[in-house]
C-alpha positions as CSV (number, residue, x, y, z in Angstrom):
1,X,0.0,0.0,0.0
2,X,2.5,2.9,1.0
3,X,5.4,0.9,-1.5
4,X,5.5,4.8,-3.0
5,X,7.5,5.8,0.4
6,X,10.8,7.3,-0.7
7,X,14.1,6.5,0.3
8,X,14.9,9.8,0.9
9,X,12.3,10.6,3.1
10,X,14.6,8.9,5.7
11,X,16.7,11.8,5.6
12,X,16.5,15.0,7.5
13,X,19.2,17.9,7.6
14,X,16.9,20.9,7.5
15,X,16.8,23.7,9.7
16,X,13.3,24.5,11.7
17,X,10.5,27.0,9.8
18,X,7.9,26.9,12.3
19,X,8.0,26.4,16.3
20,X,5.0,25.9,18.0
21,X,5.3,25.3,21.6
22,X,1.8,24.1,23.8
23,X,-0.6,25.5,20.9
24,X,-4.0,25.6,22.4
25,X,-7.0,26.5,20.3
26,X,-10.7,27.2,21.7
27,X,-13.8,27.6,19.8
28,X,-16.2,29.1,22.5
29,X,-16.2,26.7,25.1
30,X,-14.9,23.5,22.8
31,X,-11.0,22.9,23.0
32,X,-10.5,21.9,19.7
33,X,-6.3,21.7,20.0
34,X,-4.4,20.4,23.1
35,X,-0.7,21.3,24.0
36,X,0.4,20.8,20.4
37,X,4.5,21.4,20.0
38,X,6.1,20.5,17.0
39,X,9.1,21.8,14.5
40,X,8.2,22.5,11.1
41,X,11.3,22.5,8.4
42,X,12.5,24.1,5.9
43,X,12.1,23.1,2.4
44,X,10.2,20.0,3.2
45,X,6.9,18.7,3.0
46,X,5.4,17.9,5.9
47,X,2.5,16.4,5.9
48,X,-0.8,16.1,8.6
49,X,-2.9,13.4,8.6
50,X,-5.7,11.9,10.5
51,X,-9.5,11.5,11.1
52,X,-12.0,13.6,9.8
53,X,-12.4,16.5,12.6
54,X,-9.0,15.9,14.5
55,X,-8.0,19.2,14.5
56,X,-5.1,19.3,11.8
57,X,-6.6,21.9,9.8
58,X,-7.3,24.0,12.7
59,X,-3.6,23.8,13.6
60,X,-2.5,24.7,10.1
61,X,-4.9,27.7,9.9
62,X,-3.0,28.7,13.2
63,X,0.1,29.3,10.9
64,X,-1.0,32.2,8.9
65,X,-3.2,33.6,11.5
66,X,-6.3,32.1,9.3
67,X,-8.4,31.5,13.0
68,X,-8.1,35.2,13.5
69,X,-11.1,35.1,11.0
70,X,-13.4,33.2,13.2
71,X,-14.7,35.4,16.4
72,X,-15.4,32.2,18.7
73,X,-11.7,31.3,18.1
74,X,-9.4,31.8,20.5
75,X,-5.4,30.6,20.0
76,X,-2.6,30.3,22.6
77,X,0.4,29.3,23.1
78,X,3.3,30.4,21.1
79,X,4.1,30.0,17.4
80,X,7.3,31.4,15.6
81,X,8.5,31.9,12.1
82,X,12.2,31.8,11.6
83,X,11.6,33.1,15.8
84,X,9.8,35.6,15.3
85,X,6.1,35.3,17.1
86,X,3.7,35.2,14.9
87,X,1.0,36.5,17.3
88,X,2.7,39.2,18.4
89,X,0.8,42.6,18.8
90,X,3.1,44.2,15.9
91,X,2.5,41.6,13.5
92,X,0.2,42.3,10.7
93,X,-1.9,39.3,9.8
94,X,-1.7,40.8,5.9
95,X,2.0,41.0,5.7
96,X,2.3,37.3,7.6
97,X,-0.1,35.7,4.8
98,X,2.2,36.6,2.7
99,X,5.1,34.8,3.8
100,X,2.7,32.4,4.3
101,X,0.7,31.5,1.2
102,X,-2.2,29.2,1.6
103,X,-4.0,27.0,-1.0
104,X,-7.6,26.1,-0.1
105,X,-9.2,22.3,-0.7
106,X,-11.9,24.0,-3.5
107,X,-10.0,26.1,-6.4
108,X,-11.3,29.5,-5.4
109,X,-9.9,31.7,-7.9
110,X,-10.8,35.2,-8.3
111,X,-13.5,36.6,-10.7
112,X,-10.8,38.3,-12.8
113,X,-8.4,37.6,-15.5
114,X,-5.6,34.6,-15.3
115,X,-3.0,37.2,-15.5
116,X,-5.1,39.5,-12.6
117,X,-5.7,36.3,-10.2
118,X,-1.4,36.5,-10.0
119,X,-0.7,40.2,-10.4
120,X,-3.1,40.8,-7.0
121,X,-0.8,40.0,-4.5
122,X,2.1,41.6,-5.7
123,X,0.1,44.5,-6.4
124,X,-1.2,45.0,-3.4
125,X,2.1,44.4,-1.6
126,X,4.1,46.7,-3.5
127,X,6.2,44.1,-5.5
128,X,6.7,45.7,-9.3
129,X,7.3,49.0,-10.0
130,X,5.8,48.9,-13.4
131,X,4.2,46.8,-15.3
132,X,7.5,44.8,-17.1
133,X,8.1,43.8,-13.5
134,X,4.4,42.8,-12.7
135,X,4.5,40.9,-16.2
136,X,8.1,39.1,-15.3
137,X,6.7,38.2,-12.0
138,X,3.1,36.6,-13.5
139,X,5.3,34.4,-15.8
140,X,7.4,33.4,-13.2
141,X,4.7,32.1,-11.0
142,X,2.5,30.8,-13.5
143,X,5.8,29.0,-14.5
144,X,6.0,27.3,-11.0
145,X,2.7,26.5,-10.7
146,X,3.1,24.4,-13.6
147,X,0.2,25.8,-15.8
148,X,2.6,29.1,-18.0
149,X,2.6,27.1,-20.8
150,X,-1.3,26.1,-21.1
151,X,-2.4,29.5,-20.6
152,X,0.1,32.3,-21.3
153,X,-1.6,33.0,-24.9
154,X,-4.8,33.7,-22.3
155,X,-4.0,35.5,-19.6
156,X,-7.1,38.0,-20.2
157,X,-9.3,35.2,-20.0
158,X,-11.0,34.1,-16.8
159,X,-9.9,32.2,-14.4
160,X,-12.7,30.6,-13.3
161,X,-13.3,29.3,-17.0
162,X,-10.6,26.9,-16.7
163,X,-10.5,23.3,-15.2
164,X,-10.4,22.3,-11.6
165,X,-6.7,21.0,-11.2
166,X,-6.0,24.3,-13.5
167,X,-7.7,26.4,-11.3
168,X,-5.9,24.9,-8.1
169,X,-2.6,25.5,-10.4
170,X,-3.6,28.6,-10.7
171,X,-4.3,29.4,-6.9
172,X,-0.8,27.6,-6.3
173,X,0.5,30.5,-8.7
174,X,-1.2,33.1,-7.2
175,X,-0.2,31.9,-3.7
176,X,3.6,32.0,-4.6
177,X,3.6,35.2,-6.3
178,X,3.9,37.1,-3.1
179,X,7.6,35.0,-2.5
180,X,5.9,33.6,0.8
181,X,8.6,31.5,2.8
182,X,6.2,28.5,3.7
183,X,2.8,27.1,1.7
184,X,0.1,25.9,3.4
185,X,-2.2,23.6,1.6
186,X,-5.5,22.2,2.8
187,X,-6.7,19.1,1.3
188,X,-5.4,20.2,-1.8
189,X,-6.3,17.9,-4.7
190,X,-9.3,16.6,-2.8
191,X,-11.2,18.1,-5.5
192,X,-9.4,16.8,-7.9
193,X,-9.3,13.9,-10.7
194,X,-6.0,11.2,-10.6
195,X,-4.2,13.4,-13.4
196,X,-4.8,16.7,-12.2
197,X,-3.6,15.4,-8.3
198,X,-0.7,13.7,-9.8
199,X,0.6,17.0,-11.5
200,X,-0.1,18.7,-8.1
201,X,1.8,16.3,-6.2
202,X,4.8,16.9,-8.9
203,X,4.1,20.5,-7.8
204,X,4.8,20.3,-4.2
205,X,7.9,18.3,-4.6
206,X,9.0,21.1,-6.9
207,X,8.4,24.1,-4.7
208,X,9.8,22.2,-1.7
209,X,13.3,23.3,-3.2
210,X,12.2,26.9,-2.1
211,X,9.8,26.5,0.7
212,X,8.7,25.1,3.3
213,X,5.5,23.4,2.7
214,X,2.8,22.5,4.8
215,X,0.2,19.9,3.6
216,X,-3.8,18.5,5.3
217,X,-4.6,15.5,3.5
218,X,-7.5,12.3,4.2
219,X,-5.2,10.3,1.8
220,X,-2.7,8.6,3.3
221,X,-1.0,7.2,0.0
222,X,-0.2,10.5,-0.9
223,X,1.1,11.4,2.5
224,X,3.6,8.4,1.6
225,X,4.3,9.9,-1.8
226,X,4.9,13.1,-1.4
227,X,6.3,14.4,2.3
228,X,9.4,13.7,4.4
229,X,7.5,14.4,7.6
230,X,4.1,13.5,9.3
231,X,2.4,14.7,11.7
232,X,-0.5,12.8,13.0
233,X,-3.3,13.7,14.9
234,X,-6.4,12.6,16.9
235,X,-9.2,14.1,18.7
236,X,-7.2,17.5,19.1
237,X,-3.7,15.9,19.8
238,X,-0.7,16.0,17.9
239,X,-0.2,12.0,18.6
240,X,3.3,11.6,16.8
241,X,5.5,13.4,14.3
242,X,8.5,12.0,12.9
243,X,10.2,11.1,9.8
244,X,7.2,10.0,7.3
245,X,8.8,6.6,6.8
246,X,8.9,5.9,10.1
247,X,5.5,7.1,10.8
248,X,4.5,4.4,8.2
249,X,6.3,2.0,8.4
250,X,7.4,1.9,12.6
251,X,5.1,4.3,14.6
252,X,5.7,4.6,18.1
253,X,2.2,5.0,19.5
254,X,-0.4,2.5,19.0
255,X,-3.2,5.2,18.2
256,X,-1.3,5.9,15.1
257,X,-0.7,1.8,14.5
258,X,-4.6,1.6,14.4
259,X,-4.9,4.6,12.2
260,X,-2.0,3.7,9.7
261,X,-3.5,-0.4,9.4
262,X,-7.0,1.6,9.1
263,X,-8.5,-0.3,12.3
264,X,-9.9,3.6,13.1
265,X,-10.5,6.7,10.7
């Protein structure tokens, strides 16, 4: 079943991205997250996996400040990027989500143009002076969202007139445009047909070279396939996080045993 695991997801060198250190989330009176702490690398996939309602989406939505969103939300504990707290009073959530990018489980691209879904960001942060730069930056991140070539003769067409896995291409694109430092993505190609997941997948693995990115999936097969780490949780707990190989192949913790050989999920 998981014979896609790669040798190389043995291997771990990279320095941390994200701290997180006793995370707590609330929603009203419902403690949805319990004393989370884990280390999040750099350029590496790292994926979160477990039963439907476990809290891992919650936890990655605590990464870009997403929860902020939600008044019955409330988030402690303390979570750092490259040290810096994230919750910090002088942090701007606007200026965070874009050094973290995050790519939703339904395509949601803008109603606008190909070219204007990418050129948002950038424009609103300042990026290009004028509109060469705001051109050579579109290219560059349609280019790594792996779609430049099927519609650079279009880019004034809509976005929303193209396919689903084109669409999430094309939200992968905008996402990077802003040069975030991590991606977050939240069941991203559950949406998706086989073809359109694979050249997702291929995607990830790609961008990993320059990020640090952060994936929710239900599908454990792709967990296996595409991250170095995973992080697995239940009912609110972060139950073990290690190497994704040995999370497959040798948990520690029987709760993840049962989940893994699918005797709960």
């Amino acid at each position: 079943m998981y014979d896609t695991l790669r040798t190389e997801n043995t291997v771990s060198d990279k320095k941390s991205k994200f701290s997180a250190k006793e995370v707590q989330v609330y929603y009203g009176d419902t403690h949805a997250i319990r004393d989370v702490n884990v280390e999040i690398e750099d350029k590496t996939v790292t994926a979160f996996i477990g039963p439907s309602g476990c809290g891992k989406s919650t936890f990655l939505r605590c990464l870009n400040r997403m929860n902020d969103t939600i008044d019955v939300c409330r988030v402690s504990g303390d979570i750092r990027l490259d040290g810096e707290d994230i919750y910090d009073k002088t942090v701007d959530p606007v200026q965070l989500r874009a050094k973290v990018g995050m790519v939703f489980q339904k395509p949601n691209p803008f109603p606008k143009s190909i070219y204007d879904n990418v050129a948002y960001g950038p424009r609103i942060h300042g990026m290009a002076r004028n509109k060469a730069e705001l051109d050579e930056i579109v290219e560059k991140s349609l280019r790594r969202g792996a779609i430049w070539d099927e519609v650079k003769d279009r880019l004034d067409a809509p976005g929303t007139g193209l396919s689903g896995g084109q669409q999430q291409r094309l939200c992968i694109a905008r996402a990077v445009a802003t040069q975030p430092e991590v991606l977050l993505m939240d069941e991203p190609c559950s949406a998706l047909d086989p073809i359109a997941t694979e050249q997702v997948e291929n995607l990830m693995t790609e961008l990993r070279e320059k990020f640090a990115v952060v994936i929710v999936t239900h599908s454990m097969q792709q967990a296996a396939r595409v991250s170095q780490k995973t992080a697995y949780f239940h009912l609110g707990e972060l139950v073990e996080y290690d190497e994704t190989a040995n999370i497959f192949t040798n948990p520690q913790d029987q709760r993840t045993e049962n989940y893994i050989t699918g005797r709960i999920g």
